[in-house]
C-alpha positions as CSV (number, residue, x, y, z in Angstrom):
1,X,37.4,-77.5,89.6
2,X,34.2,-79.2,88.4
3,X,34.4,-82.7,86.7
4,X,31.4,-84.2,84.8
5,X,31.1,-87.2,83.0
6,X,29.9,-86.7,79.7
7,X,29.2,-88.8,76.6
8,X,28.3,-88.2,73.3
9,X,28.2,-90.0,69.6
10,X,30.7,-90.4,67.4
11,X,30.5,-92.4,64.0
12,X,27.8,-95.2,65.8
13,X,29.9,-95.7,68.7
14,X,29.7,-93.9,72.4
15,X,32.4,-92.3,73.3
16,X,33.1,-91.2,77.1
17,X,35.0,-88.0,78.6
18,X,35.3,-85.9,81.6
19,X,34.5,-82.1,81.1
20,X,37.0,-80.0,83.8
21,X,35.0,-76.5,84.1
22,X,36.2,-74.1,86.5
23,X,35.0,-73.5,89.7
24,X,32.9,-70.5,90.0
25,X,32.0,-70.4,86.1
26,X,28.7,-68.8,84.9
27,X,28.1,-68.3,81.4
28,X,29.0,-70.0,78.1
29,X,33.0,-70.3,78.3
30,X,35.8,-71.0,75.7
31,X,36.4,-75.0,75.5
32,X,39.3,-77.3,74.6
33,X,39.2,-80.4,73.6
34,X,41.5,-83.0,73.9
35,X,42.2,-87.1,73.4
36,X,45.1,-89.4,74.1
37,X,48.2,-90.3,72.5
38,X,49.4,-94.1,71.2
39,X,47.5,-96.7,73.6
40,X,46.9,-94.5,76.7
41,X,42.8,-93.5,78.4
42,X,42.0,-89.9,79.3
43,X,43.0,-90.5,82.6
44,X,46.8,-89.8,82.2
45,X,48.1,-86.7,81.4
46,X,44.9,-84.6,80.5
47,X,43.7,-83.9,83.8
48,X,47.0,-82.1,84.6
49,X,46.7,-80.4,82.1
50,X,42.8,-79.5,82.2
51,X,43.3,-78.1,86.0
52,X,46.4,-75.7,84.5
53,X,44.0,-74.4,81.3
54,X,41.5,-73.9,84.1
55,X,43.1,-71.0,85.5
56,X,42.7,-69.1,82.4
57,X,38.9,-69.5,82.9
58,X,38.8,-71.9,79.8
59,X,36.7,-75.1,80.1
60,X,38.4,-78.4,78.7
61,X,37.1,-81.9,77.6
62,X,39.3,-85.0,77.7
63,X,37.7,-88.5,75.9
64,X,38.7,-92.0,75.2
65,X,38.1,-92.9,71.6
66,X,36.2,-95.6,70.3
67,X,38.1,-98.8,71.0
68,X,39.8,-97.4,74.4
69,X,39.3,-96.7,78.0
70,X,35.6,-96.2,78.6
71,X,33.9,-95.7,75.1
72,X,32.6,-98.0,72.6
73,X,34.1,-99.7,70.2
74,X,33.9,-103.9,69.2
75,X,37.4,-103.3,67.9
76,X,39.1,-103.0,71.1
77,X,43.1,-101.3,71.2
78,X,42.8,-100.6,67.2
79,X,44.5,-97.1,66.3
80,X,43.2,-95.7,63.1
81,X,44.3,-92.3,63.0
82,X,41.8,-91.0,60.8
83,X,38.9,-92.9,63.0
84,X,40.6,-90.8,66.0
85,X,40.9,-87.5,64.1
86,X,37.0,-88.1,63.0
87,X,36.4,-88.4,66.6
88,X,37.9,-85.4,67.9
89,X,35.5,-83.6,65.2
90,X,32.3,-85.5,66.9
91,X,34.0,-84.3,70.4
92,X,33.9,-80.5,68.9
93,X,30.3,-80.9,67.6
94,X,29.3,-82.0,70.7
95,X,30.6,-79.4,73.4
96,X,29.6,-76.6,70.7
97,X,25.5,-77.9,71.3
98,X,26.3,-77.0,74.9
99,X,24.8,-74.1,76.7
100,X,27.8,-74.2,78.9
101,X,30.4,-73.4,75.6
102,X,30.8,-70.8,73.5
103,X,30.9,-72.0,70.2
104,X,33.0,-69.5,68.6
105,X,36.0,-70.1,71.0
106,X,37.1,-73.8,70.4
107,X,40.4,-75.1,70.8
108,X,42.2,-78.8,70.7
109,X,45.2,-80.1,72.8
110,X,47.1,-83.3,72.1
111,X,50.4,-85.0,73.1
112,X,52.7,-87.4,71.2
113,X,50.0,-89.0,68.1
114,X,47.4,-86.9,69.1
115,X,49.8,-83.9,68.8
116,X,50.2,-84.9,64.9
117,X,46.2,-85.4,64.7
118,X,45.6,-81.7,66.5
119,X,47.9,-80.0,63.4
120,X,45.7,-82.0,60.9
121,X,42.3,-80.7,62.8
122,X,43.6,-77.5,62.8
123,X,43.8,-77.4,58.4
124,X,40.7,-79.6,58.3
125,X,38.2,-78.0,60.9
126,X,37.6,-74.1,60.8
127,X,36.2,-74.1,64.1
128,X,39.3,-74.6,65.9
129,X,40.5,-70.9,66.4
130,X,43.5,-72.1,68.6
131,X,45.8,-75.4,69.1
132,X,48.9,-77.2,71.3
133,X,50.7,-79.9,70.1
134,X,53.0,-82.0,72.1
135,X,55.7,-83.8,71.2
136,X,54.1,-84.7,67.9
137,X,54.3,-87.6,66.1
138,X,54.8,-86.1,62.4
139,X,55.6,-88.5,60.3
140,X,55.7,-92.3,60.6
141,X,57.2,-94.2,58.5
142,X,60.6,-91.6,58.9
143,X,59.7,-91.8,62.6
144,X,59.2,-95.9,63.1
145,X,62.5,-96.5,60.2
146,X,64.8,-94.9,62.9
147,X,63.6,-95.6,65.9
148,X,63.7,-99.7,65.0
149,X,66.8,-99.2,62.6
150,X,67.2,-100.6,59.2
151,X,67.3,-104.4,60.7
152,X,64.4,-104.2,62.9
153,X,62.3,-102.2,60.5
154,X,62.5,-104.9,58.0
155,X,61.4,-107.3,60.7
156,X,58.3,-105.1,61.4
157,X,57.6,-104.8,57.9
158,X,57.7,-108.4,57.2
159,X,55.6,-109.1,60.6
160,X,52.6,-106.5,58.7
161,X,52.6,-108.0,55.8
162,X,52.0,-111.2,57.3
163,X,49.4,-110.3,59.6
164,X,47.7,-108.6,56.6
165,X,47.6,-111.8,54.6
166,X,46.1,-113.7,57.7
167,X,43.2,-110.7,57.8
168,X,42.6,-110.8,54.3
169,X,41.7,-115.1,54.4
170,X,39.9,-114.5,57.5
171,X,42.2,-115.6,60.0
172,X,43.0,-113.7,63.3
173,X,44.7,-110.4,63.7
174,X,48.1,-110.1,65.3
175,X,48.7,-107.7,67.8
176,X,51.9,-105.9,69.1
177,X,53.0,-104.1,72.4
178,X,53.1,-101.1,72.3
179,X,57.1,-101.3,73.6
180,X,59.5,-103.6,75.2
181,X,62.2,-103.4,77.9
182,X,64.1,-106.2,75.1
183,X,63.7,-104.6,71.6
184,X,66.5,-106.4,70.6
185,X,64.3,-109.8,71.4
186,X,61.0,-108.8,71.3
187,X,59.3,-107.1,68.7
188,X,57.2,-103.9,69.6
189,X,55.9,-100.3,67.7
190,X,57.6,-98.3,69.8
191,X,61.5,-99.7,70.6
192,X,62.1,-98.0,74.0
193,X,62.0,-99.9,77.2
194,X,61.6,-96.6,79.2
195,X,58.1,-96.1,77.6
196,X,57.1,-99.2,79.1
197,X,59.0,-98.6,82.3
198,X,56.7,-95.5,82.6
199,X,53.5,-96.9,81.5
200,X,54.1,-99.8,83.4
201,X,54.4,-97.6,86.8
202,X,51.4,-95.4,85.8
203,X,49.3,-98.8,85.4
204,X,50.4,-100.3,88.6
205,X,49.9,-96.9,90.7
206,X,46.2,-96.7,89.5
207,X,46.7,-93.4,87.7
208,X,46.2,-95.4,84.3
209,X,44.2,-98.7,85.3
210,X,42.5,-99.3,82.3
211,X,45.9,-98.8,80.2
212,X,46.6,-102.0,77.9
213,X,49.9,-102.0,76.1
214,X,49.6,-103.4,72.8
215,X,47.5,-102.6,70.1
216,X,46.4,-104.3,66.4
217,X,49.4,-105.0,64.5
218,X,47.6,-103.0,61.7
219,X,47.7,-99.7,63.5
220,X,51.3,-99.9,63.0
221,X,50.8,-100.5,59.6
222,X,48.5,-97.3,59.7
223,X,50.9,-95.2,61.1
224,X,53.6,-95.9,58.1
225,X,50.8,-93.8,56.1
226,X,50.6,-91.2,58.9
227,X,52.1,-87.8,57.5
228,X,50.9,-83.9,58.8
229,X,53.3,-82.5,56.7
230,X,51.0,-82.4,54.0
231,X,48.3,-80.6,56.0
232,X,50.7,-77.6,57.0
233,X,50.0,-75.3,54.1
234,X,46.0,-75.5,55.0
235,X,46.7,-73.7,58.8
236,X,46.7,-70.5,57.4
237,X,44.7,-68.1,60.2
238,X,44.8,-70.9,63.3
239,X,46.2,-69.7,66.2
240,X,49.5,-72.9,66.9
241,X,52.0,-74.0,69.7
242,X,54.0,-76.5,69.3
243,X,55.8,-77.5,72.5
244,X,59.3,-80.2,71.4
245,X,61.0,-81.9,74.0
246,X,65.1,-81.1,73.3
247,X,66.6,-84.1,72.4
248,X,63.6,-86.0,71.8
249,X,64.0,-89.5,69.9
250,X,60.5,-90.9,70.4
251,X,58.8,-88.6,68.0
252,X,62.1,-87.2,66.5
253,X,62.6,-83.4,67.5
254,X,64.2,-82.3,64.3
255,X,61.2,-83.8,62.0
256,X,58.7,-81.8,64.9
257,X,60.4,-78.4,64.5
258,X,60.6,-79.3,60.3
259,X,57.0,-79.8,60.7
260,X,56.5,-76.2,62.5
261,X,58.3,-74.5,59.5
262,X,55.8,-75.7,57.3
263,X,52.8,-74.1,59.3
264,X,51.3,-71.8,57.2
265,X,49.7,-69.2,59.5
266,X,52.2,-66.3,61.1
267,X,50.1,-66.8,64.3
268,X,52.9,-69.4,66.0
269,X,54.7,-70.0,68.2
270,X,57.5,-73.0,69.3
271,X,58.8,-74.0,72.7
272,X,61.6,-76.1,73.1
273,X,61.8,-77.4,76.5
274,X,65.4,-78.0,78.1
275,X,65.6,-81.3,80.6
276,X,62.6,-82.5,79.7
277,X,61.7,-86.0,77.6
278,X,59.3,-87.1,76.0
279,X,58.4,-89.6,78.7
280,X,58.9,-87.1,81.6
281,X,55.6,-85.3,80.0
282,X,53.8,-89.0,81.3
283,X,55.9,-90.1,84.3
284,X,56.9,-86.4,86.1
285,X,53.9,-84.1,87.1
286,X,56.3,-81.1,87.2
287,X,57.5,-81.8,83.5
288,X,53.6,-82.0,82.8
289,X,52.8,-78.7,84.7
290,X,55.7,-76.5,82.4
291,X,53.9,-78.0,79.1
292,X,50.6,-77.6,80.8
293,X,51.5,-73.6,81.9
294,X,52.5,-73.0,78.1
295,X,49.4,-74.6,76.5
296,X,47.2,-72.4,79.1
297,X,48.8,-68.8,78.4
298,X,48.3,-69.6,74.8
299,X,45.1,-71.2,75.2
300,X,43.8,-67.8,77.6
301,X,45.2,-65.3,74.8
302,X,43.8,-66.9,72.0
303,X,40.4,-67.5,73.0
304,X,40.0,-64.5,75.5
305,X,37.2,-63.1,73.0
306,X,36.6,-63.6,69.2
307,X,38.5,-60.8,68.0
308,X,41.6,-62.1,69.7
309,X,41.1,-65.2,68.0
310,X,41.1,-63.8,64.8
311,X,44.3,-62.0,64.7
């Protein structure tokens, strides 16, 4: 397969990704485009998944958004989900100028917060034609009240609102990590010691060296106003998978398939996946490969031509 580093403008800042096109190609092809979850560079993950889409002769774009990995950005490790959203519609703009895309055949991947942000593109941008979202992350305040429990989400609350009267005199930002292997001691966003187990394995084998775990305490705060269910009566024609994790408590399985109910369009489709985690997606390649297989036989049906795409 063909990897070329691209980059392209989004909102002032640069933005930097790696375009997987298959090997062999000629000719404008159908594209996906794809950015990373909470805290994590283009380098985990997507490239699995890029080399699996491949095979279904469809090209795929992973980036870092402003503020991570490679790309621009002052504010470094600051999630604003509407910033990243906004960036995965700069991504589409740009591979849709390319000779090497066809324009009319776009599609978006994302896993855990970039699985919420692909359901939003897909009621917000009518040039999607096709979307996979993984292990979501639906709903946040719901999702961050249980996964810290009533104690520990009063703590976290209490933390934001201080940080958020040192911003508004001018003082400096907190920060939180992103997890903890003590959440009972140690304040985090996300209270699993196994995500930073995982992340802490993927940092230390190289396959994520420019991962940092932490990130603005006010992208917590953010993500207590992050809701797609809103969103899910606007897909009304987009062609959706949504792939859950059984037993998922990260991003809360039974709010996921809640979330998939509420999809408008009759073109979708839901895999649960037995013996597989949320975390397995990151730390186990052959987990990766069965999510990856799914998202290319629905990527490779619903972009094949135009027509396809539009039943």
């Amino acid at each position: 397969m063909q990897e070329q580093r691209v980059t392209f403008t989004s909102d002032g800042e640069t933005l930097v990704g790696t375009l997987f096109r298959p090997e062999g190609a000629t000719g404008p092809l159908p594209t996906v485009v794809a950015g990373g979850g909470w805290c994590y560079v283009k380098e985990i993950v997507l490239p699995h998944v890029a080399r699996i889409v491949a095979e279904q002769q469809v090209q795929f774009l992973g980036f870092d958004y402003r503020g991570f990995g490679e790309s621009s950005g002052e504010r470094r490790q600051h999630i604003d989900p509407w910033e990243q959203i906004s960036d995965y519609k700069n991504a589409l703009t740009y591979v849709e100028g390319r000779e090497d895309v066809d324009p009319d055949r776009l599609g978006v991947f994302g896993v855990s917060y970039s699985g919420g942000h692909v359901l939003i593109l897909a009621a917000s941008d009518p040039r999607i034609k096709a979307a996979v979202s993984v292990v979501p992350v639906v709903e946040g305040y719901d999702n961050m009240r249980r996964a810290h429990g009533e104690i520990a989400f009063a703590e976290l609350g209490a933390a934001l609102t201080a940080d958020r009267r040192t911003r508004a005199t001018g003082g400096t930002e907190a920060v939180l990590p992103m997890s903890s292997t003590n959440p009972s001691a140690e304040l985090s966003t996300w209270p699993f010691p196994r995500i930073n187990e995982v992340f802490s394995k993927l940092q230390q084998s190289g396959e994520a060296a420019r991962h940092e775990h932490w990130s603005t305490m006010e992208s917590t705060e953010l993500l207590l106003n992050y809701s797609v269910f809103p969103f899910l009566p606007r897909v009304l024609d987009t062609r959706v998978m949504m792939i859950v994790a059984e037993g998922d408590n990260i991003t809360m399985w039974d709010r996921e398939i809640a979330a998939f109910n509420e999809i408008a369009s009759p073109h979708k489709r839901l895999e649960i996946l037995p013996a597989v985690s949320h975390m397995s997606l990151y730390s186990d390649q052959r987990d990766t490969n069965i999510a990856a297989a799914k998202a290319a036989d629905w990527f490779g049906a619903s972009l094949a031509h135009t027509d396809t795409a539009a039943k």
